[in-house]
C-alpha positions as CSV (number, residue, x, y, z in Angstrom):
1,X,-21.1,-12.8,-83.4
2,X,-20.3,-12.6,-86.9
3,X,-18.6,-15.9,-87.0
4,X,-22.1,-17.1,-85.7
5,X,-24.0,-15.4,-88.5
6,X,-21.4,-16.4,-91.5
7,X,-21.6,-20.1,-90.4
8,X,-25.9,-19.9,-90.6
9,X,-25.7,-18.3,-94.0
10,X,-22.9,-21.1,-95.5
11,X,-25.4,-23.4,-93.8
12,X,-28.7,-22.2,-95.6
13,X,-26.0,-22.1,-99.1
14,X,-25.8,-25.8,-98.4
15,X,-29.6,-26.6,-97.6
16,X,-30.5,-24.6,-100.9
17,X,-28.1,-26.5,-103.2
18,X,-29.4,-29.6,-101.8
19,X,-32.9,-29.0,-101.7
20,X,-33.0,-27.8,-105.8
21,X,-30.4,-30.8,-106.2
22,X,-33.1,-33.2,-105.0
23,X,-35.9,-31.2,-106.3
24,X,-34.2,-31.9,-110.2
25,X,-33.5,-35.8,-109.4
26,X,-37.3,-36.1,-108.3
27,X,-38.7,-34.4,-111.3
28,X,-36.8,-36.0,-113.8
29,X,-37.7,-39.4,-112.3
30,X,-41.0,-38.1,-111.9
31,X,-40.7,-37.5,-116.3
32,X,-39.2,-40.4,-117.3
33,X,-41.7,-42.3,-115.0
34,X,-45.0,-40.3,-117.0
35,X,-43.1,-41.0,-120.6
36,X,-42.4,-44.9,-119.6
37,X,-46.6,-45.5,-119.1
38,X,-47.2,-43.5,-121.7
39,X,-45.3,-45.6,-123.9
40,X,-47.1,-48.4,-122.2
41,X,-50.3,-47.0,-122.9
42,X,-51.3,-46.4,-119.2
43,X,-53.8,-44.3,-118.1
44,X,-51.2,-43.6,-114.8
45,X,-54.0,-41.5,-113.2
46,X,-57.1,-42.2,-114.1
47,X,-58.1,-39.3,-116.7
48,X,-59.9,-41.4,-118.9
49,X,-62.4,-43.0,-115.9
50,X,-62.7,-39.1,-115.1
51,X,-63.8,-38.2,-118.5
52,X,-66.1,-41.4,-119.0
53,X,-68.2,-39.9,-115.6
54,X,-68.5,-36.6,-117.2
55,X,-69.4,-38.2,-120.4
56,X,-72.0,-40.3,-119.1
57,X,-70.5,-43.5,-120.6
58,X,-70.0,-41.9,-123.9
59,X,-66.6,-42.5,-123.4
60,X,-64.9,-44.6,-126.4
61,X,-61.3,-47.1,-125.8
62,X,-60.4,-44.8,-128.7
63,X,-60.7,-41.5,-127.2
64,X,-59.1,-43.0,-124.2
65,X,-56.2,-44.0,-126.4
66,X,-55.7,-40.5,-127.8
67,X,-56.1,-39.2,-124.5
68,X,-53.1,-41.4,-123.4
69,X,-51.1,-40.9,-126.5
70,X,-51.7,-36.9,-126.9
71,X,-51.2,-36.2,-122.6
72,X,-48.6,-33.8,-122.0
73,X,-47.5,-33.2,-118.4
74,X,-45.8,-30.7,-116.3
75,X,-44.1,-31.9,-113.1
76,X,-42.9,-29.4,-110.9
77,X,-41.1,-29.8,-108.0
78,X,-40.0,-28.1,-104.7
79,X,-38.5,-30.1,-101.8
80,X,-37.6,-28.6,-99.0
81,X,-35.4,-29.5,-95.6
82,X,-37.5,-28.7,-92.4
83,X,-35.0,-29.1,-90.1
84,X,-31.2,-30.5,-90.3
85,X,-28.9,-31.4,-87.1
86,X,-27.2,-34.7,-86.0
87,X,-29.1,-37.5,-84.7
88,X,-28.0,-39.3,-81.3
C-alpha cells in the first residue's frame, strides 16, 4: 500500500511544479502584454469609457492619456490541473 501512496504524492509533486510553471509563463505574458498597449497608448480595458460614465462626459482625451500612461497593474495568476490521466 505504501507503494500506492508514494507514487500519488510524486504525482501531486509533478502537478504542483507544473501548475506554478504555467501559472509564471501566463503572468509574464499576461505583463509584457499590459506594458506593450501601454506603450501603445491603449486603453486595453476600457477604464477611461468607465470613468467618462461616472464623470458624466466630463471626461477629457487628456485625463484619458494620463490614465493610460500612469496605470499600474497587478496580474496574478493560479492555474490549476483538474484532472490528469491518458487519453484513448
Amino acid at each position: 500500500m505504501s507503494g500506492i501512496s508514494s507514487s500519488i504524492t510524486e504525482g501531486n509533486k509533478i502537478v504542483y511544479f507544473y501548475e506554478k510553471e504555467i501559472s509564471n509563463h501566463i503572468k509574464k505574458e499576461m505583463e509584457n502584454l499590459l506594458k506593450k498597449l501601454q506603450k501603445l497608448e491603449v486603453d486595453p480595458v476600457g477604464f477611461s469609457e468607465n470613468f467618462r460614465m461616472q464623470h458624466k462626459g466630463k471626461w477629457t482625451e487628456e485625463l484619458t492619456q494620463k490614465l493610460i500612461d500612469t496605470t499600474e497593474y497587478k496580474v496574478d495568476v493560479e492555474f490549476k490541473i483538474l484532472n490528469t490521466g491518458t487519453i484513448k
